[in-house]
C-alpha positions as CSV (number, residue, x, y, z in Angstrom):
1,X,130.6,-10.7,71.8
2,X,131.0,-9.3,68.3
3,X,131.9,-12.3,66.2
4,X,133.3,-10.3,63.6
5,X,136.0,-7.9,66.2
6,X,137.5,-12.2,66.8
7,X,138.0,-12.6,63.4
8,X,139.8,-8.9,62.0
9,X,143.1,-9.8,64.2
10,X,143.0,-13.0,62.2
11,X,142.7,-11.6,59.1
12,X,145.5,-8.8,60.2
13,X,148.0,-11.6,60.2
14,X,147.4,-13.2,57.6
15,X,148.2,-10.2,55.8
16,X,151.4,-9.3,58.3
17,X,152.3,-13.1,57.3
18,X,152.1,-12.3,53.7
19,X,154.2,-9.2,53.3
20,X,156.2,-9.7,56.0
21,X,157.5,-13.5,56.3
22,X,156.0,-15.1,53.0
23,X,156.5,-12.5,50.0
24,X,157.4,-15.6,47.4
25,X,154.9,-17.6,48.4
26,X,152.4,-14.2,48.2
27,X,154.2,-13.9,44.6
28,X,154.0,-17.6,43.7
29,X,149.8,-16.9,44.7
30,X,149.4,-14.0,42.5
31,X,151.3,-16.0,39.5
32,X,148.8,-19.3,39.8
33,X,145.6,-17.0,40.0
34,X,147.4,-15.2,36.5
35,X,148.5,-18.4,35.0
36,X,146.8,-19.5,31.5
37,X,144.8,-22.5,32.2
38,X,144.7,-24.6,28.7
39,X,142.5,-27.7,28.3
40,X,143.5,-31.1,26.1
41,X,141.0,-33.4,25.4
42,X,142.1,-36.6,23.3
43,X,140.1,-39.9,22.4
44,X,141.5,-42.3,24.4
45,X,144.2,-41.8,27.0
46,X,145.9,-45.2,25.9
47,X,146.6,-45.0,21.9
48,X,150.5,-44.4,21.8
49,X,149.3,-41.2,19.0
50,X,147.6,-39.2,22.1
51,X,149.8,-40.1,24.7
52,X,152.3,-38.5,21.8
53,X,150.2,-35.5,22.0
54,X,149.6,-35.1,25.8
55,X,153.6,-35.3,25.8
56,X,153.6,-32.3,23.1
57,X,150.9,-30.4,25.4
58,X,152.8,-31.0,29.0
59,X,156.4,-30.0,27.3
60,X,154.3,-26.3,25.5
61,X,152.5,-25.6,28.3
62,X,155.5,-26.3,30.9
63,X,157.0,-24.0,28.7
64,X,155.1,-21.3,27.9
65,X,153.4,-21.3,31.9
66,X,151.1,-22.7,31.5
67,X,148.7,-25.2,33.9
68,X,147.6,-27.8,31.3
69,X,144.1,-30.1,32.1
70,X,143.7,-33.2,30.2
71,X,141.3,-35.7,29.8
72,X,139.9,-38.3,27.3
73,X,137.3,-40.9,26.3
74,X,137.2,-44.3,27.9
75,X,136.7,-45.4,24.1
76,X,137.7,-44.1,20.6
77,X,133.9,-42.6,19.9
78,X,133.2,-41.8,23.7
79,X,131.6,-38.7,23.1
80,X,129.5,-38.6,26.3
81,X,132.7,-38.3,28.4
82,X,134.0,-35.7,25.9
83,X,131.0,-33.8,26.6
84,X,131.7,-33.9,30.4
85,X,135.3,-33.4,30.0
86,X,134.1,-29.6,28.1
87,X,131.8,-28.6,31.2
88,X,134.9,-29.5,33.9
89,X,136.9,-27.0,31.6
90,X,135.0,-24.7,31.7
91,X,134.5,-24.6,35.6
92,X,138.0,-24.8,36.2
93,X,138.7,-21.5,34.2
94,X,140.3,-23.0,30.8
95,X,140.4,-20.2,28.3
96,X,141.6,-22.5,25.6
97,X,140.3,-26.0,24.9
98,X,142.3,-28.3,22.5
99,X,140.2,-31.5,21.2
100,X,140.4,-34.3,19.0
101,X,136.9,-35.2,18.8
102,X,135.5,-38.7,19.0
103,X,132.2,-38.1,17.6
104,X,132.5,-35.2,15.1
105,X,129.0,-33.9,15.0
106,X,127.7,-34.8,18.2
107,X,130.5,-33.0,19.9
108,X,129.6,-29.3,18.6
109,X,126.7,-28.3,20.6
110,X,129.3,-28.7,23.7
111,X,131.9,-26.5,21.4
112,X,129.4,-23.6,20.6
113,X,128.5,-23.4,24.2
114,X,132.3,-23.0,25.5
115,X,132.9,-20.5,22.6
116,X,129.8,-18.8,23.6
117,X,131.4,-18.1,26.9
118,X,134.5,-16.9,25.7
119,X,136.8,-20.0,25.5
120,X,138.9,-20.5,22.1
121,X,138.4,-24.3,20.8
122,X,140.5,-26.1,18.6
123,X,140.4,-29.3,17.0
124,X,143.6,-31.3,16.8
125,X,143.9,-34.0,14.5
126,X,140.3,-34.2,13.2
127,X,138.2,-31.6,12.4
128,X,134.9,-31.3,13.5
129,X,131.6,-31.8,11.5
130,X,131.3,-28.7,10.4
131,X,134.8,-27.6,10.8
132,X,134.2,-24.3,11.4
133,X,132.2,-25.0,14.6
134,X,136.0,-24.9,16.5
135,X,138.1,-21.4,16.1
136,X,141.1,-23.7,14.5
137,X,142.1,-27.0,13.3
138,X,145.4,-28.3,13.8
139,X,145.9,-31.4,11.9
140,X,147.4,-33.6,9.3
141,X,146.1,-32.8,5.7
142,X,144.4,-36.3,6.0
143,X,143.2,-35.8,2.3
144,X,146.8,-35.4,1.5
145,X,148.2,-38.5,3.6
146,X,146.1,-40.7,1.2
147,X,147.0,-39.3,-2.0
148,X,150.5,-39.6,-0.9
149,X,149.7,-43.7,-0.5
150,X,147.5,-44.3,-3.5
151,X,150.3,-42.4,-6.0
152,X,152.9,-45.0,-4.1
153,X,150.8,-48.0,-4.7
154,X,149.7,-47.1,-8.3
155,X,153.3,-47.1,-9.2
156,X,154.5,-49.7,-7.3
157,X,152.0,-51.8,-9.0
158,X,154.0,-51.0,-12.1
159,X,151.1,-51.5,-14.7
160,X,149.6,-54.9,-13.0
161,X,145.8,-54.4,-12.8
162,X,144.8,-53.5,-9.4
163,X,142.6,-55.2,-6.9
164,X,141.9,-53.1,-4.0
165,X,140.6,-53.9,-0.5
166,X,139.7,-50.9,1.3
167,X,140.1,-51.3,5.6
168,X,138.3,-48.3,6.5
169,X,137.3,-46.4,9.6
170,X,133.8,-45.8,10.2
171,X,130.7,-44.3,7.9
172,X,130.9,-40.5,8.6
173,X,133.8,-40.0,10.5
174,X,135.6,-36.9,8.6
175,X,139.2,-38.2,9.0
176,X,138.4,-41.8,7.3
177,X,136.7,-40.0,4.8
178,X,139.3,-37.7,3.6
179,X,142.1,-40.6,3.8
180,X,139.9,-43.1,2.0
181,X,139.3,-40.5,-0.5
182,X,143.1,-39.0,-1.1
183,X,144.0,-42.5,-1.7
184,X,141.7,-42.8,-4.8
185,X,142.6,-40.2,-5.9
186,X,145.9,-40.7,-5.6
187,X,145.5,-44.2,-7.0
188,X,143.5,-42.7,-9.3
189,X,139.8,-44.3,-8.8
190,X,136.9,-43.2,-8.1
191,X,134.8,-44.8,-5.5
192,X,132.4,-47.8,-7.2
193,X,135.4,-48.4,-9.5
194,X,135.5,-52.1,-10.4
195,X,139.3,-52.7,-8.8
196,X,138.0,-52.2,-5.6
197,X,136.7,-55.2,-4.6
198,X,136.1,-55.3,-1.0
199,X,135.6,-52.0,1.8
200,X,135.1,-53.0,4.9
201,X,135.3,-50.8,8.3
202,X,138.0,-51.1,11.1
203,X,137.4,-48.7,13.5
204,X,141.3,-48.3,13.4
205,X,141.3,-51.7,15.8
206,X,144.1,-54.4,15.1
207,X,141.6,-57.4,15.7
208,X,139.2,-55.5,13.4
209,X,141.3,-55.0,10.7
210,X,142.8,-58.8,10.7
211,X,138.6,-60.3,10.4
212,X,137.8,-57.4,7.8
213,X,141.0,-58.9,5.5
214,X,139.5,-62.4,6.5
215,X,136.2,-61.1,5.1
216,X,138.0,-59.5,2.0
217,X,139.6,-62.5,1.2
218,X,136.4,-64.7,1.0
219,X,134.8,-62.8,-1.2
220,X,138.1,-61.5,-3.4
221,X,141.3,-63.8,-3.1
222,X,142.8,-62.1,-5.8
223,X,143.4,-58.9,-3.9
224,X,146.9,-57.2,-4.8
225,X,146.4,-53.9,-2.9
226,X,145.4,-53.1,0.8
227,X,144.5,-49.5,1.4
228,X,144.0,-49.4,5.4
229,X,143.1,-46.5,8.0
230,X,146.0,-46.5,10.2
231,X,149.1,-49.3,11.0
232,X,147.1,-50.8,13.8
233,X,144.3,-51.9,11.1
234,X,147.5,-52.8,8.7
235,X,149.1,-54.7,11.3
236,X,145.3,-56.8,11.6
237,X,145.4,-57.2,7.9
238,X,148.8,-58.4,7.2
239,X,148.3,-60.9,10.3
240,X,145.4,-62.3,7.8
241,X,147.4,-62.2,4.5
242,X,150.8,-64.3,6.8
243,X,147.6,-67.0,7.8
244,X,146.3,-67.1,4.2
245,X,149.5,-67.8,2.4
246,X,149.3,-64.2,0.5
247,X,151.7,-62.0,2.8
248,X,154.5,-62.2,0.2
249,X,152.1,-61.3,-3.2
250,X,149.6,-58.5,-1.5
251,X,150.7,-55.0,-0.8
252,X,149.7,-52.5,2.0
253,X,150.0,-49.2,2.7
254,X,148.8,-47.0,5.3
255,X,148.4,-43.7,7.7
256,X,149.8,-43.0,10.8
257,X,154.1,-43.0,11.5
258,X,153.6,-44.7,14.7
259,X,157.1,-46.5,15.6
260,X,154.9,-49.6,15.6
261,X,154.6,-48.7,11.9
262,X,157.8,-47.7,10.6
263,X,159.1,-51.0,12.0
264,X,156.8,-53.0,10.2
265,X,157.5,-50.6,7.1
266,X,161.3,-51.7,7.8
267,X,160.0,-55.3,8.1
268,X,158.1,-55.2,4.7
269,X,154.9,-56.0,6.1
270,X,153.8,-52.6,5.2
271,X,155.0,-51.3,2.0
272,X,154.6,-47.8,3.0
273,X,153.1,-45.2,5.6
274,X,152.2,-41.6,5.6
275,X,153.7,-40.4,8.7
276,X,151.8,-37.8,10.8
277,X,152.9,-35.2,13.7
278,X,150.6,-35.4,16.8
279,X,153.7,-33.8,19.2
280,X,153.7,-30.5,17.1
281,X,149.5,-30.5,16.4
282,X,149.7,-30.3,20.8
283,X,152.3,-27.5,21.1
284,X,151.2,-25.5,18.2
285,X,147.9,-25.5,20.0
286,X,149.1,-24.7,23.5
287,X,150.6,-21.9,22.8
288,X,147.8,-20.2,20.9
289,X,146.0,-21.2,24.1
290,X,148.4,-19.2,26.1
291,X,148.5,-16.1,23.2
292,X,144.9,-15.9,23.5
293,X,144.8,-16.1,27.4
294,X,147.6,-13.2,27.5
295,X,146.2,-11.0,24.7
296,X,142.6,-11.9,23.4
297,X,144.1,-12.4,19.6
298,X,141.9,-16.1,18.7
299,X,144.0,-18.4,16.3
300,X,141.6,-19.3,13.1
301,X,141.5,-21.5,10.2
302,X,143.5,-24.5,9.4
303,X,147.0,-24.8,9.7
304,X,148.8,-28.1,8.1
305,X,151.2,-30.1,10.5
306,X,152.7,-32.0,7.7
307,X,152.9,-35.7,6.3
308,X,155.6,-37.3,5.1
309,X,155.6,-40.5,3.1
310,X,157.7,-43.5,4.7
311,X,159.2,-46.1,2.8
312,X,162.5,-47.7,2.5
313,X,161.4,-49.0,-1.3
314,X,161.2,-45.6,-3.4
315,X,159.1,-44.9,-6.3
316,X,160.7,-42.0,-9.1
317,X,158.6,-39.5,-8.7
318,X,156.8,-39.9,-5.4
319,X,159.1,-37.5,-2.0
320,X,159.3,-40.1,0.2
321,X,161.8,-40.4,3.6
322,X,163.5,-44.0,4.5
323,X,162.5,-45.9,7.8
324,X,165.5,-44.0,9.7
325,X,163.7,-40.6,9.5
326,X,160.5,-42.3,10.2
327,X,161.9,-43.7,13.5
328,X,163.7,-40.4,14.3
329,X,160.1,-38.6,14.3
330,X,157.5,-41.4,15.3
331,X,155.5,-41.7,18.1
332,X,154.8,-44.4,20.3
333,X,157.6,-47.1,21.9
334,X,160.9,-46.8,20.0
């Protein structure tokens, strides 16, 4: 018997089924196989700033229609799973790949190859090394962040020579670079200048941060002025300064907004933060995901998300928002 005559009555009504008894579900078919399938790839799935921005991404692409993928490093500089993350895309049909990249070199071969095959990447947060290997970058000015904290400490300072402890991020890694850098030039120093007495690197990691202040404090006990990376690193430092005695005479400011770190900016442990806006860096990027599914048209360049500085002790001169609006737009537990 002719296998095939068995199987065309078969195939006859499952298309009688289709236009006859199931024409939603037939509709609902035909929608899925159209639907704009946008990719978000974060860091870590566990830092309260990406679980912001997978928030922002579910809410854009829900709606705009959207079917959003996400995944993201076991570790903040997991680039291997980043990597993997970019091939699994990329079989599942994504024409849009939003990032935050972990390792901002290493990650670009992966990029080129996706935008070789037609799929639109963009950074979110930080931009890659070179930052023209994605389409866009969606981000904090990071540069600007920092100036907005050194110009706050210079003047809160009021004239008192400055000694500086640097918390840092990592060598290399563009976003600790441009913050470390906007606050020296907002503080108005240049790197090797004598007031800063002590860098030392964080990796943006509480525990981190509290032995690098340890460290900064043996070899400068005079310190006046902590510049750190983000609040979790502030948070490890002022834990060292409360231990040492030196919580009440040493300042610190930071980057980030997280609601973690507009409290403590309420509390006084940090004297001010630049806040940042990881909800609107995900939407903004989902839906020029979706545009460029629908009509080809590629988003490019950089657009700013904004920074705002935090503090509920103003300086003349220096735009700043009180804790209230920092708690209004910050991320994380409220």
């Amino acid at each position: 018997m002719n296998l095939n005559s068995r199987r065309l009555p078969v195939a006859r009504k499952i298309v009688s089924m289709c236009v006859a008894a199931s024409a939603v579900w037939c509709a609902s078919a035909s929608q899925a196989a159209d639907q704009p399938v946008v990719g978000l790839i974060t860091k870590t799935d566990t830092n309260p700033f990406f679980v912001k921005m997978k928030q922002g991404a579910e809410a854009a692409a829900s709606k705009d229609g959207a079917k959003l993928i996400t995944a993201a490093g076991r570790f903040d500089g997991d680039n291997a799973s980043q990597v993997t993350a970019i091939e699994n895309m990329m079989t599942a049909g994504a024409k849009a790949i939003l990032i935050t990249p972990s390792d901002t070199k290493a990650i670009v071969p992966s990029i080129k190859k996706a935008r070789a095959a037609g799929v639109m990447v963009v950074a979110l947060d930080t931009p890659t090394d070179p930052q023209d290997a994605t389409d866009a970058l969606f981000a904090t000015d990071n540069f600007k962040a920092g100036v907005l904290i050194g110009k706050y400490a210079k003047a809160a300072l009021n004239g008192k020579p400055a000694k500086i402890a640097t918390l840092d991020l990592a060598p290399g890694v563009s976003v600790g670079v441009q913050r470390h850098n906007g606050f020296l030039e907002g503080f108005g120093v240049k790197e090797g200048d004598a007031s800063i007495v002590c860098s030392q690197d964080t990796r943006g990691d509480q525990a981190k941060g509290q032995t690098a202040m340890e460290n900064c404090l043996q070899k400068a006990p005079d310190i006046n002025v902590v510049y750190t990376i983000n609040e979790p690193a502030a948070a490890g430092a002022y834990r060292a300064l409360k231990a040492a005695g030196k919580d009440k005479s040493v300042m610190i400011v930071s980057i980030d907004g997280g609601c973690e770190g507009v409290r403590n900016v309420k509390a006084g442990s940090i004297a001010a933060t630049s806040q940042q806006y990881p909800l609107k860096m995900a939407s903004l990027g989902v839906t020029a995901g979706v545009d460029y599914a629908k009509t080809g048209k590629k988003v490019t360049g950089y657009q700013d998300t904004g920074v705002t500085l935090i503090t509920d002790k103003p300086m003349s001169g220096i735009d700043s928002k009180d804790t209230k609006f920092g708690v209004d737009n910050c991320w994380g537990n409220k």
